[in-house]
N, C-alpha and C positions, 0 to 999 in steps of 0.2 A: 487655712488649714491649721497655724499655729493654735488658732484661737480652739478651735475644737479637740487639735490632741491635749490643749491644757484643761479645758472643759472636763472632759473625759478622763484624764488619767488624777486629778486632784479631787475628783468627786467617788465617794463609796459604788458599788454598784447596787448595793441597796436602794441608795439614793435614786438612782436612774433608775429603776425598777417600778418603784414608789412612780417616781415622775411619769415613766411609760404607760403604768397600768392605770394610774388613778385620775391623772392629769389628759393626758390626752381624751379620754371619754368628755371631758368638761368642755372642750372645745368640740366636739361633736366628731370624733376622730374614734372609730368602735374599735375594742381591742380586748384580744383574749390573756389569759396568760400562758399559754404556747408563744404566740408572737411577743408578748414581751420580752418573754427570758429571753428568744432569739435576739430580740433587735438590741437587749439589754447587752448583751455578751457581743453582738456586731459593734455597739460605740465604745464599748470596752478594748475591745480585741484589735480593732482597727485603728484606735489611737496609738497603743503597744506595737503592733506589727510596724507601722508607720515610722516611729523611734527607734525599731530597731534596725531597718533596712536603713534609713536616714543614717544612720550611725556606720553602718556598714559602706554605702557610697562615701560618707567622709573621713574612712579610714584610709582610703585607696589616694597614694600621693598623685600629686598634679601634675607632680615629672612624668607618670605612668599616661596620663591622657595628653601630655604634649608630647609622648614618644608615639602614641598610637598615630597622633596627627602628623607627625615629623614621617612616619612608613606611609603616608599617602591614604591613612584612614579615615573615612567620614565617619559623622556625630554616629550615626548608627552603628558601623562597624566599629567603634572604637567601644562604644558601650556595648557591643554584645561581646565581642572576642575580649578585651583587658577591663573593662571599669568591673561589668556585671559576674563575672567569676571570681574576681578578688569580694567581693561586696557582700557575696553570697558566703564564701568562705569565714568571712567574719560575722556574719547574720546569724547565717543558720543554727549556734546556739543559743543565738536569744530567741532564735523563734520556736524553736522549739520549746524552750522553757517559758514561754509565755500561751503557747498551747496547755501545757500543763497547769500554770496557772490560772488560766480560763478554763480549765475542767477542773479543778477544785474549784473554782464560784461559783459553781451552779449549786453548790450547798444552800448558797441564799435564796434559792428558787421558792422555796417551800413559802417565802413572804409572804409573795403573791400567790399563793395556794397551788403552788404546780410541784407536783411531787419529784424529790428529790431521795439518791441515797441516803443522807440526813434526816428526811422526813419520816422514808422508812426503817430505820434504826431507832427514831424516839418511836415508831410505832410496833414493831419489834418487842421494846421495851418496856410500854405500855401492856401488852400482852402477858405478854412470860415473866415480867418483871428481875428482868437479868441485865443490868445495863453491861454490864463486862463481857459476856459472849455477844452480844449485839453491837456495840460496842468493837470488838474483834473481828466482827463480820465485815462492817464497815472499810475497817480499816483496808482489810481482805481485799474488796471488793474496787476500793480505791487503787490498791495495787494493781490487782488485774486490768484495769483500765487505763492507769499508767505508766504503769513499767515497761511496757512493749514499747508504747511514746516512747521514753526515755533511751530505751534502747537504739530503734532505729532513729534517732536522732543524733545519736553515737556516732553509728555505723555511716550513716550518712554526711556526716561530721569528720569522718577519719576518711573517708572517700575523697571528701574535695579538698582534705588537707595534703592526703597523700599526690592528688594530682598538681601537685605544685602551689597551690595559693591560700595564702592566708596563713603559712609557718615557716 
């Protein structure tokens, strides 16, 4: 596992893109660029998700899983009821901010010729020859699609901090 979240997170995702799209046909493995962006953004996102939960279980003291054990609780219920709601309480902003940053990479999409916001803003601008409203649009466009993230990421954030864990 190590080996692939460092695979993964020290590599561009261009890179991985390039390798999905262009390389896998070479070994006889047929691929569109639909499926690549996806699987591009699954070894991406899964590496990151992985580091952040990871990070979140090692935030949670050991005194907290020898007390869960000391009240009579098995490996299961001590990781649902005390390990997994602290873990989560410290995760859940990086996951969330790592959602966001996996939806700004899909900019790179356009690479491999799979249309992206990106793609249609130079195309925009190719048009009407106005990079600053197009440009602006982008920008626009980007917000609307993640500000809400960001928001209920918040809200969801002050939820499980208010319910006692993680401050």
């Amino acid at each position: 596992v190590s080996v692939y979240i460092e695979i993964s997170r020290n590599t561009p995702l261009l890179v991985q893109l390039f390798f999905i799209y262009y390389g896998l046909p070479k070994v006889g493995i047929p691929t569109d660029a639909e499926t690549c962006g996806i699987a591009g953004l699954a070894f991406l996102g899964g590496s990151y998700m992985a580091e952040a939960f990871r990070s979140g279980l090692e935030s949670v003291d050991k005194i907290q899983t020898e007390s869960a054990y000391s009240l009579g609780m098995n490996k299961m219920q001590a990781m649902r009821y005390v390990i997994l709601p602290q873990a989560m309480s410290v995760s859940i902003p990086a996951f969330v901010a790592n959602v966001i940053f996996l939806m700004k990479e899909t900019s790179v999409f356009s690479a491999i010729s799979l249309l992206d916001l990106m793609f249609m803003a130079k195309d925009l601008m190719g048009m009407y020859n106005d990079t600053t409203e197009a440009l602006c649009l982008l920008v626009g466009f980007y917000l609307i699609i993640l500000l809400p993230i960001s928001i209920v990421g918040t809200i969801v954030e002050r939820r499980v901090r208010r319910a006692g864990f993680g401050g």
